[in-house]
C-alpha positions in Angstrom: 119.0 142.4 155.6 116.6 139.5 156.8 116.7 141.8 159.9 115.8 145.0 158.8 112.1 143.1 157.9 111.9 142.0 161.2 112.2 146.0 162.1 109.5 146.3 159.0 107.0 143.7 161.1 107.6 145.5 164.3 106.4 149.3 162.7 103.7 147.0 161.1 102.6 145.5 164.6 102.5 149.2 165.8 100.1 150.4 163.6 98.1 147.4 163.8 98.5 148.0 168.1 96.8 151.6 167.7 93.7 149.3 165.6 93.4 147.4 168.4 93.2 150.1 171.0 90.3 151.6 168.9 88.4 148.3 168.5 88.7 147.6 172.4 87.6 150.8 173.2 84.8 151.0 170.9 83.7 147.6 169.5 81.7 146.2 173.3 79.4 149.2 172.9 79.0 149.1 169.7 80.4 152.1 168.8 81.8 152.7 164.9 85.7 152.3 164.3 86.0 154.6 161.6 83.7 158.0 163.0 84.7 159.6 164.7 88.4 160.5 164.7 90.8 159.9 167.8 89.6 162.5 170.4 90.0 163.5 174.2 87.7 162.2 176.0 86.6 165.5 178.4 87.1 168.1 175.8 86.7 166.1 173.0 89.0 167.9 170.8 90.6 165.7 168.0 93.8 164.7 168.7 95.9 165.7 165.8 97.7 162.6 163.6 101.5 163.9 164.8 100.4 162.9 168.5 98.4 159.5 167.3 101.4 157.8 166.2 101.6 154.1 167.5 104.3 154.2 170.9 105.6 157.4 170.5 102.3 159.7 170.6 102.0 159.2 174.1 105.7 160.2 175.3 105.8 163.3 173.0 101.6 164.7 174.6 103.6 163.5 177.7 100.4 161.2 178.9 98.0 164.2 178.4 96.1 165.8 176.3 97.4 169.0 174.8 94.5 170.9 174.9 92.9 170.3 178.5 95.8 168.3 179.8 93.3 165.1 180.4 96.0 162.3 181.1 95.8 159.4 179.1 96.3 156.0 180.3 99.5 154.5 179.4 98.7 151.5 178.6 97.1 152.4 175.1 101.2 152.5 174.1 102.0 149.6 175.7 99.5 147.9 173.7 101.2 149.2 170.4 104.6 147.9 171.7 103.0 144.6 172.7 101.7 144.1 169.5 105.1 145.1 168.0 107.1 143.1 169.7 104.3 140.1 168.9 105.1 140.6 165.3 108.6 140.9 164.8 108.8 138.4 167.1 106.3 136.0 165.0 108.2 137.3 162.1 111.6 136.0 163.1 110.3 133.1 164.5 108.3 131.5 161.9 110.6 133.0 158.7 114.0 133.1 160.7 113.8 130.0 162.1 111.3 128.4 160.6 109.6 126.9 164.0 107.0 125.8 161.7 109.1 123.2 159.5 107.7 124.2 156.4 109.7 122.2 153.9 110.4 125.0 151.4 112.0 126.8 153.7 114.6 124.2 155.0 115.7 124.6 151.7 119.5 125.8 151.8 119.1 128.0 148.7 115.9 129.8 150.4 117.4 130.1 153.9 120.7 131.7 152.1 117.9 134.1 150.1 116.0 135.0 153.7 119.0 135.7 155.5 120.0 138.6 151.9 116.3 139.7 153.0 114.8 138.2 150.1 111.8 136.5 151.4 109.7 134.6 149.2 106.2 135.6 148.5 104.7 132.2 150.6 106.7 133.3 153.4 104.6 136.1 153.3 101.2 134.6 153.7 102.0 132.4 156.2 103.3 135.2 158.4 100.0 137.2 157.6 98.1 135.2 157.9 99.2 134.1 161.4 99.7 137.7 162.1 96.3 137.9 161.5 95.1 135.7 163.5 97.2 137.0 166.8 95.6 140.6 165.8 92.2 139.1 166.7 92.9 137.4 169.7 94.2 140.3 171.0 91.3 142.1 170.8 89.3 139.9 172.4 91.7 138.9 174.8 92.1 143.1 175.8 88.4 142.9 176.1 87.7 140.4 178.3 90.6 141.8 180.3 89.0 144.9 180.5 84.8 144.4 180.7 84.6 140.4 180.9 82.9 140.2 177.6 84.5 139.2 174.0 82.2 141.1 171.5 80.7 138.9 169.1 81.4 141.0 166.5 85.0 140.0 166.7 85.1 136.6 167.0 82.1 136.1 164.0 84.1 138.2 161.9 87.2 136.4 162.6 85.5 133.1 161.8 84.3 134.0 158.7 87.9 135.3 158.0 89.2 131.9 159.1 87.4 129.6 157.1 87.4 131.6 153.6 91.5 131.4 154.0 91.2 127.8 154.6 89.2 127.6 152.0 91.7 128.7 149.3 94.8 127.8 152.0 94.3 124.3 152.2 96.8 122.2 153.5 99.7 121.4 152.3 100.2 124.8 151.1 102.8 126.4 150.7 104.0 123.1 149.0 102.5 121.7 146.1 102.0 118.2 147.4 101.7 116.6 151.1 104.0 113.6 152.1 102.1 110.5 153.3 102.0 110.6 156.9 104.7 107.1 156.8 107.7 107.4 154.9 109.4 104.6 154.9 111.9 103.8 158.3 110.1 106.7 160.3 108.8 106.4 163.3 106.3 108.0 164.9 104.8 109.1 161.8 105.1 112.6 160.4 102.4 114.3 158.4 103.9 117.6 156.5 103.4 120.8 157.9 102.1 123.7 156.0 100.1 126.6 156.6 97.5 124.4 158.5 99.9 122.0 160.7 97.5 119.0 159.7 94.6 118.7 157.2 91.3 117.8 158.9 92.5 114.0 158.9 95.5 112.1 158.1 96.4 112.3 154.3 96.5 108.7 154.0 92.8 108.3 155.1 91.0 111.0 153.6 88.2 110.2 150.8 88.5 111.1 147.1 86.4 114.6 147.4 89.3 115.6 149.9 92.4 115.6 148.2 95.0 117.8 149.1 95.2 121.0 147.9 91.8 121.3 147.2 89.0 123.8 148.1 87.1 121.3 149.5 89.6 120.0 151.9 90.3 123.4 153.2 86.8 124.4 154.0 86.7 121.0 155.6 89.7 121.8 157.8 88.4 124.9 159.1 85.2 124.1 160.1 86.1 120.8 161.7 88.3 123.8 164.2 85.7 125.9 164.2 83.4 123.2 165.7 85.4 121.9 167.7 86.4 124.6 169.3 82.9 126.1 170.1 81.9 122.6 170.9 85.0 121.9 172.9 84.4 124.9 174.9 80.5 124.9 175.6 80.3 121.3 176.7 83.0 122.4 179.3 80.7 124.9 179.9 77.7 122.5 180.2 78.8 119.7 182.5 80.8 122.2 184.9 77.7 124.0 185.2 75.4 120.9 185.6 77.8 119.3 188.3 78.8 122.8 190.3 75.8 124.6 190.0 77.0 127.8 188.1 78.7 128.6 185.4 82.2 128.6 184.9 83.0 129.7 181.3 81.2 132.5 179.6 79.6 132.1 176.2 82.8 134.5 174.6 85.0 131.8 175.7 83.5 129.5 173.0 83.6 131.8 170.6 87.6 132.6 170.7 87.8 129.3 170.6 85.9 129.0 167.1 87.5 131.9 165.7 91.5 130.2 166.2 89.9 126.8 165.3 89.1 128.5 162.1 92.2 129.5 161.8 94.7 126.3 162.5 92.5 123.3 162.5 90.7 121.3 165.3 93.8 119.5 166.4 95.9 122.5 167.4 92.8 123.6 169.1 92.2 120.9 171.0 95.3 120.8 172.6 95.5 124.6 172.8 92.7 124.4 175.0 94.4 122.2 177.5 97.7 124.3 177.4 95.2 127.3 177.8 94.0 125.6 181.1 97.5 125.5 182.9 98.0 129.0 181.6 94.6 130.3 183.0 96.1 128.7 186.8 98.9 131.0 186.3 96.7 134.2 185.6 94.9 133.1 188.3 97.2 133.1 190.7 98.7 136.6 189.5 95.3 138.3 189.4 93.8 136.7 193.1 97.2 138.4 194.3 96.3 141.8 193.0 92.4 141.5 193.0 91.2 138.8 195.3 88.2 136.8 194.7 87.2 138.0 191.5 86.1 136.8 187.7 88.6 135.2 185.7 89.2 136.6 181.9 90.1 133.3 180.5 90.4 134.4 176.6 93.5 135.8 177.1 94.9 132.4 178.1 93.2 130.3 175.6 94.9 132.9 173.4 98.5 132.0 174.9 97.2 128.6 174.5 96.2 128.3 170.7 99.2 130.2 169.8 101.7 128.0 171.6 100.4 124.9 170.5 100.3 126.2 166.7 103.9 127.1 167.4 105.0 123.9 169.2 103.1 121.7 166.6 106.2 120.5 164.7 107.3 118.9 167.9 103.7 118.1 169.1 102.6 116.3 166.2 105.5 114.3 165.3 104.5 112.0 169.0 103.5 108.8 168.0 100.9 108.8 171.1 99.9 112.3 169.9 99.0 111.1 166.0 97.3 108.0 167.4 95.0 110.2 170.1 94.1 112.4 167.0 93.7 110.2 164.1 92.1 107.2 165.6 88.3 107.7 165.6 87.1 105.7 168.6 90.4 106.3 170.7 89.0 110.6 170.3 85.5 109.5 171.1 86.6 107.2 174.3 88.7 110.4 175.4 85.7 112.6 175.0 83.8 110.3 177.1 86.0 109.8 179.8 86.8 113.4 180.1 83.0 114.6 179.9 82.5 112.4 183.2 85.7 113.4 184.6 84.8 116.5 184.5 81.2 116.4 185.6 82.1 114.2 189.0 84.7 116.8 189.4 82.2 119.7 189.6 80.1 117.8 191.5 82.9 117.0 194.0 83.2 120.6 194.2 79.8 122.0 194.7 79.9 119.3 197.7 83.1 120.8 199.4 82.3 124.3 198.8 78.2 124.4 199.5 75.6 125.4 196.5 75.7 128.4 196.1 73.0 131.3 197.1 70.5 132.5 194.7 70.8 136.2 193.7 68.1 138.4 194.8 66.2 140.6 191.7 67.0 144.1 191.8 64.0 145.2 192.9 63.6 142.8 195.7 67.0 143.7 197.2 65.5 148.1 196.5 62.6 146.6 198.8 64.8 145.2 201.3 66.5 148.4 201.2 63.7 150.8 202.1 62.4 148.3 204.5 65.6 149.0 206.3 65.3 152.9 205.8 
């Protein structure tokens, strides 16, 4: 039974795959999601809601439309069965398997429940709420795939999204209470997961007007990721620029980065930028094979990125060198340091091996030059 909800996410993540396709379509020109309807777009004739339905409406119109026969692209359905596939997917991984070691459900009562397809409401939220999550970075991943530009729109509304969850998510939830981050005989210590891997610092250091559970500590958590994953993300930005000489992360970047901060704390996003990095080399490599020399869309890795690392934490955060690197004030700040200059000789190494580069010419100097030739 546990299984037929995993077929129940994957029609879910359909429908939410044909939202997507209408936001990425419509949402960089600011166009309006809800008027007007699906249409063709050469005779602009509605398409009717039998042919609109997530994956299948493009085999049965056959890739065209059925009035003019304008083809359609394909990969409008192969967005749907992405986004499918994402959520069952997420479904069986953090319910099924429970990737997430949430306590309540390494329970042998509640795993015997999950696996009769009785899932318990908390279950629930945490797969929504993830789901969620992976629904916006998606759309601005398909974006900057598409036009290299994340809309604003998306990632504001996502942050505001984010934090208002944390706000009444806070960690530990789904449990009542957190474990202290030392039970006795452990080693390396081990802070509880819950819906947020880690509140916004250890349990055992937190002030009074943070306890867990509470409002307070929830809104804290999710703007401590929303900051420092804009932060993160636009002093990268900063120093690369001031030591190459151009920029080498767009404004959007910092901006997905805020929205799944938001969303999972600053410590998964921290790290999720760094995995984001080594996936980013291999989209590199893949798209200067097909397209040469030519701008890199790096939300969709930061996207692999955050989700990996929120996926991995269990494992990630139970590192003793991991919990000392997060939860030890000046050893973050000295590592903040150290990488800001790292990466600022490093640009400047580059701009010296490669040449500065040329200034662009205005358009209406390069019209002159133009004519001049005529």
């Amino acid at each position: 039974m546990f299984y037929v909800w995993v077929g129940f996410a994957f029609v879910i993540g359909a429908i939410v795959g044909s939202f997507i396709n209408v936001c990425v379509a419509r949402l960089p020109f600011e166009k309006s999601l809800l008027w007007p309807g699906s249409r063709c777009g050469k005779c602009f004739q509605p398409i009717r809601a039998f042919d609109n339905l997530p994956i299948l409406g493009w085999w049965l119109l056959r890739g065209r439309c059925r009035t003019c026969g304008q083809p359609f692209a394909i990969s409008y359905s192969l967005v749907e069965l992405f986004t499918a596939c994402c959520f069952a997917g997420l479904f069986y991984l953090e319910i099924g398997c429970n990737v997430l070691d949430l306590p309540f459900l390494r329970q042998p009562a509640v795993q015997q429940d999950i696996a009769w397809g009785i899932i318990p409401w908390q279950a629930f939220v945490v797969f929504g709420w993830h789901a969620l999550l992976v629904m916006f970075l998606l759309i601005t991943s398909l974006s900057d795939l598409q036009y290299l530009e994340v809309p604003l729109g998306v990632t504001v509304c996502g942050t505001v999204v984010g934090l208002i969850g944390a706000t009444f998510l806070a960690w530990p939830f789904p449990q009542a209470t957190g474990r202290a981050p030392f039970p006795p005989g452990v080693l390396p210590p081990r802070i509880e997961s819950g819906l947020y891997p880690w509140p916004v610092w250890p349990p055992d250091q937190l002030p009074a007007w943070l306890p867990p559970g509470s409002w307070q500590l929830g809104l804290a958590t999710g703007l401590a990721g929303a900051l420092a994953g804009m932060a993160t993300l636009r002093a990268v930005r900063f120093l690369f620029g001031l030591g190459r000489g151009k920029e080498g992360l767009g404004i959007g970047d910092a901006d997905v980065m805020m929205m799944a901060g938001a969303f999972i704390g600053w410590q998964p996003t921290l790290l999720g930028f760094f995995v984001g990095v080594f996936a980013a080399l291999f989209f590199g490599l893949v798209q200067l094979v097909r397209r040469g020399d030519q701008a890199l869309a790096f939300a969709p890795a930061l996207a692999v990125g955050a989700l990996a690392t929120l996926l991995a934490w269990p494992a990630i955060g139970r590192n003793s060198t991991i919990y000392m690197l997060l939860s030890e004030g000046w050893v973050l700040g000295g590592l903040a340091a150290a990488g800001a200059v790292f990466l600022l000789l490093a640009s400047f190494i580059l701009r010296l091996l490669r040449g500065a580069e040329p200034p662009e010419e205005p358009v209406g100097q390069e019209q002159t030059a133009e004519e001049k030739k005529g």
